[in-house]
N, C-alpha and C positions, 0 to 999 in steps of 0.2 A: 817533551820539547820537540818540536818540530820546526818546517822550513817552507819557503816556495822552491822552485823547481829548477835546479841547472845542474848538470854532467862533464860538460864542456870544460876545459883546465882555462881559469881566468890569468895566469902568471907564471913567466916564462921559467921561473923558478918553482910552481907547485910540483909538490911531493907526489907519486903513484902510491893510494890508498886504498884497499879495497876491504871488505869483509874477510877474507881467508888473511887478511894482514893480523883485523881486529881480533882473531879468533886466538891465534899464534899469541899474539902481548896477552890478551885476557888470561891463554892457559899457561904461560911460561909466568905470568906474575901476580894474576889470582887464581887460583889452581881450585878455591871453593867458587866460582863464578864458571869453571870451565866448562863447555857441551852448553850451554844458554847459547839461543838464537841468536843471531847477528844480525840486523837489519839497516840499510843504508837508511839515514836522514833525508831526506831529501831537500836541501839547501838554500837558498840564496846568498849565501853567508862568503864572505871572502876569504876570510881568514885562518877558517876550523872548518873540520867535517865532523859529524856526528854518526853515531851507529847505535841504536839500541839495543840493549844487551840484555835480555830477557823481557819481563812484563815492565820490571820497576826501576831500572838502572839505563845510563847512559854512556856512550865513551865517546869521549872531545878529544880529537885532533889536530895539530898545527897541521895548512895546507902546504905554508911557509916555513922559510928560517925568518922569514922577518918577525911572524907571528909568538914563535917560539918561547918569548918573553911571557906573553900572556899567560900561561899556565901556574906560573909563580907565583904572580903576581894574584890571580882569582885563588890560589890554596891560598895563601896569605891574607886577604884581605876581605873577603865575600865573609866568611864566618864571625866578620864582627863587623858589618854593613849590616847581615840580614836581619837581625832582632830589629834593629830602627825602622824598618821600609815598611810601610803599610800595604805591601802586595809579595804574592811570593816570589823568591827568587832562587837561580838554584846555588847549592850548596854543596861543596866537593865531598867525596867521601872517603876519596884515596887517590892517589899521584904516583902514576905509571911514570917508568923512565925506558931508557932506549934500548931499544933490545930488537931482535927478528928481523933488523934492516931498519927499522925506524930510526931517525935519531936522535930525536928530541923527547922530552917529557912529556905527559897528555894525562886525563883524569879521565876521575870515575863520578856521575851527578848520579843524584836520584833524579828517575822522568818525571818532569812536571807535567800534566794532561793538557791539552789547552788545545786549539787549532792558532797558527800566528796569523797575521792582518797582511801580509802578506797573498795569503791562499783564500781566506775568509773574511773579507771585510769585518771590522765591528759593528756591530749591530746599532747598539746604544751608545752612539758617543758623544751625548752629554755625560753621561757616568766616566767614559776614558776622561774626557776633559780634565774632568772635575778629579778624577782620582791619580790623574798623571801629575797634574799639578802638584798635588799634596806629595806624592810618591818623589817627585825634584826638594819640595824644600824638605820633607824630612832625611832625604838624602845631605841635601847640603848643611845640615843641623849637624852632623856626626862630626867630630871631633877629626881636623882634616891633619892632625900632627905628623909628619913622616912620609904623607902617601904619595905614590909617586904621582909627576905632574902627566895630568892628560895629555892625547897627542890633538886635543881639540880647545884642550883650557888656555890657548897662549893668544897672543893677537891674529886678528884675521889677516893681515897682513903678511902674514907667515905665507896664505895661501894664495898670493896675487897673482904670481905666474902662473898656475896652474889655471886661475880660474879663466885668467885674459885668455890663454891660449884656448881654453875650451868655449869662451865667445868667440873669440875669431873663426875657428873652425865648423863652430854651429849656425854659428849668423851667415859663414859663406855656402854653407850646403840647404840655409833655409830653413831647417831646424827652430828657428828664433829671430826677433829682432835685435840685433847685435848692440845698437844704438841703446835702448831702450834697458839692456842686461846691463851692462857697462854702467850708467848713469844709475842701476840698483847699486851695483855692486860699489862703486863708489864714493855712490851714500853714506852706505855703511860702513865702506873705511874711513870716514871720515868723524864716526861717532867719539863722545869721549871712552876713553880706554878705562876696562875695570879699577878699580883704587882700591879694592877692600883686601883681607886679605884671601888666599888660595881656599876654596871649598870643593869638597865632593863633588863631581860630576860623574854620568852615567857614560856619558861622552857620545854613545850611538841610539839614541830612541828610535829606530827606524820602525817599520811597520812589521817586518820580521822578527823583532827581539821584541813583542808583544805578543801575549797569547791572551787567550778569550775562551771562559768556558759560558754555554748558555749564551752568547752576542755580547757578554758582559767582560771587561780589562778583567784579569786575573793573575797574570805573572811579566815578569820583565826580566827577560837573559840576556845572557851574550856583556858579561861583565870585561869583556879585553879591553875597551879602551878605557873602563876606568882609573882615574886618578882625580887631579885637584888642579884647579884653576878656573878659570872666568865660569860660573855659571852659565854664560849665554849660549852654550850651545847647546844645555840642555832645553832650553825652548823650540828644538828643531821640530818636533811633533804636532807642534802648531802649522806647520805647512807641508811637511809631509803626510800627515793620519786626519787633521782636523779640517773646517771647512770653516765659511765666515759665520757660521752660525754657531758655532761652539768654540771659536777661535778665542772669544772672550773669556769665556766660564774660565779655561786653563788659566789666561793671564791671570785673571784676578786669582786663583788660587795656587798659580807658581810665585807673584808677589814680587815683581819683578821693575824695576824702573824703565823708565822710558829710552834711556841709552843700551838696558841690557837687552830690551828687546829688541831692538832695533840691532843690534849686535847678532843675536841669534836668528834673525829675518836672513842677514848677512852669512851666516855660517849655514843657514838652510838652503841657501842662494850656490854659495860653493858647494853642499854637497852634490844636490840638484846639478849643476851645472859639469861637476866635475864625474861622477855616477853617469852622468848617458853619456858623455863623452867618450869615457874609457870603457864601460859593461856594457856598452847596447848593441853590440854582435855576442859578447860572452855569458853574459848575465842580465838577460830580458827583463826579467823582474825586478831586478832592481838599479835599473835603469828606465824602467818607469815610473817607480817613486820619485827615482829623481825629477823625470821631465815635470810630473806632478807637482814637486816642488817647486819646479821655475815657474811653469805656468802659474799657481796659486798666485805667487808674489809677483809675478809680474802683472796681471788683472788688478789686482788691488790697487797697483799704481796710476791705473789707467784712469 
């Protein structure tokens, strides 16, 4: 598994992480892992750091206490998601706890090979298209009994103030046409609301939690914001990774009605909107998916 490229601490609260941290948990709590290399991830990621930890293993990080949650949540739940997914995903292999100054829990994956879309565009992305799509409903097929709700599966209206305030402040520095985001975003609050009941979502498709071996989709990580609710946010990859030319292939094989996408146009709208607003001194990279995102959707309207 890999990352695009940031250093710089994105939150006022991230943790100081380094290799000589990872090195100390691995030989205090895997003592047959201990003396393997340690190598920084290189990131885009908000919320976890990553370090490789010899050829074939990986060790995931809270950056945050906010994140914190997530670790429990991916030992619990990824080991009976990954049989269904038609792509790989990673799969824990043990669950570090706090110790050496750290405080929180973190794991251990096997590395999945891949370069992410992030660093290396895909190549072939009618094949993402087409297999992202299917990779969303065999997800949302799984048996959603118990799991916890995503922080992306609830109404978009949950995210109104953030997004207003990240037009206001983008349309007045020029950034964007204010008018023109506003009356997107709008839109989309305005669609009808899910009805069915709560299913699986991936909850962050971004272009970094996509890997690609040979230009071809191969793996999907970065299972934290997984839980269950409205499908539509998992069609965010249609305007962040895809273009109008393969923007169809996904729908027809995400299988998705005309309110959910329109839904997930809206949730690709906020992240976009919200993503360069707040990472685009911290996190370059992915705050230009985001602007990506806006732009996509706002041409289309034009």
């Amino acid at each position: 598994m890999t990352g695009g490229k940031t250093r710089q601490k994105m939150h006022a609260d991230e943790l100081d992480i380094d290799e000589e941290l990872v090195e100390r948990l691995v030989a205090a709590q895997f003592p047959q892992w201990a003396g393997l290399p340690v190598v920084r991830v290189e990131s885009a990621g908000t919320d976890n750091a990553m370090y490789r930890l010899g050829a074939d293993l990986v060790v995931r990080l809270p950056r945050i206490p906010g994140a914190a949650h997530q670790v429990e949540k991916e030992q619990r739940w990824l080991p009976r998601l990954a049989p269904a997914l038609p792509l790989q995903v990673p799969v824990p292999l043990c669950k570090g706890v706090p110790g050496e100054g750290f405080p929180m829990a973190w794991s251990v994956y096997r590395w999945l090979e891949g370069a992410n879309a992030f660093d290396e565009p895909i190549a072939d992305l009618p094949h993402a298209a087409v297999t992202l799509g299917r990779f969303v409903v065999a997800l949302r097929k799984v048996d959603a009994d118990g799991g916890p709700r995503s922080f992306r599966g609830g109404p978009l209206s949950s995210r109104d103030d953030d997004v207003r305030l990240a037009i206001r402040d983008l349309g007045a520095d020029g950034t964007l046409d204010a008018a023109a985001a506003t009356e997107a975003w709008e839109t989309a609050l305005a669609l009808p609301q899910w009805q069915g009941a709560p299913v699986w979502v991936h909850g962050d498709l971004l272009p970094g939690n996509l890997l690609a071996r040979g230009g071809r989709l191969s793996a999907v990580i970065d299972f934290g914001a997984v839980g269950v609710g409205d499908p539509a946010c998992d069609t965010i990859p249609a305007w962040t990774l895809l273009d109008a030319g393969t923007r169809d292939l996904f729908r027809a094989e995400a299988d998705v009605d005309n309110a959910t996408w329109g839904r997930g146009r809206g949730w690709a709208l906020c992240f976009g909107l919200t993503a360069y607003h707040y990472y685009r001194v911290t996190n370059p990279a992915l705050a230009a998916v985001g602007l990506r995102s806006v732009t996509e959707i706002l041409a289309a309207r034009g």
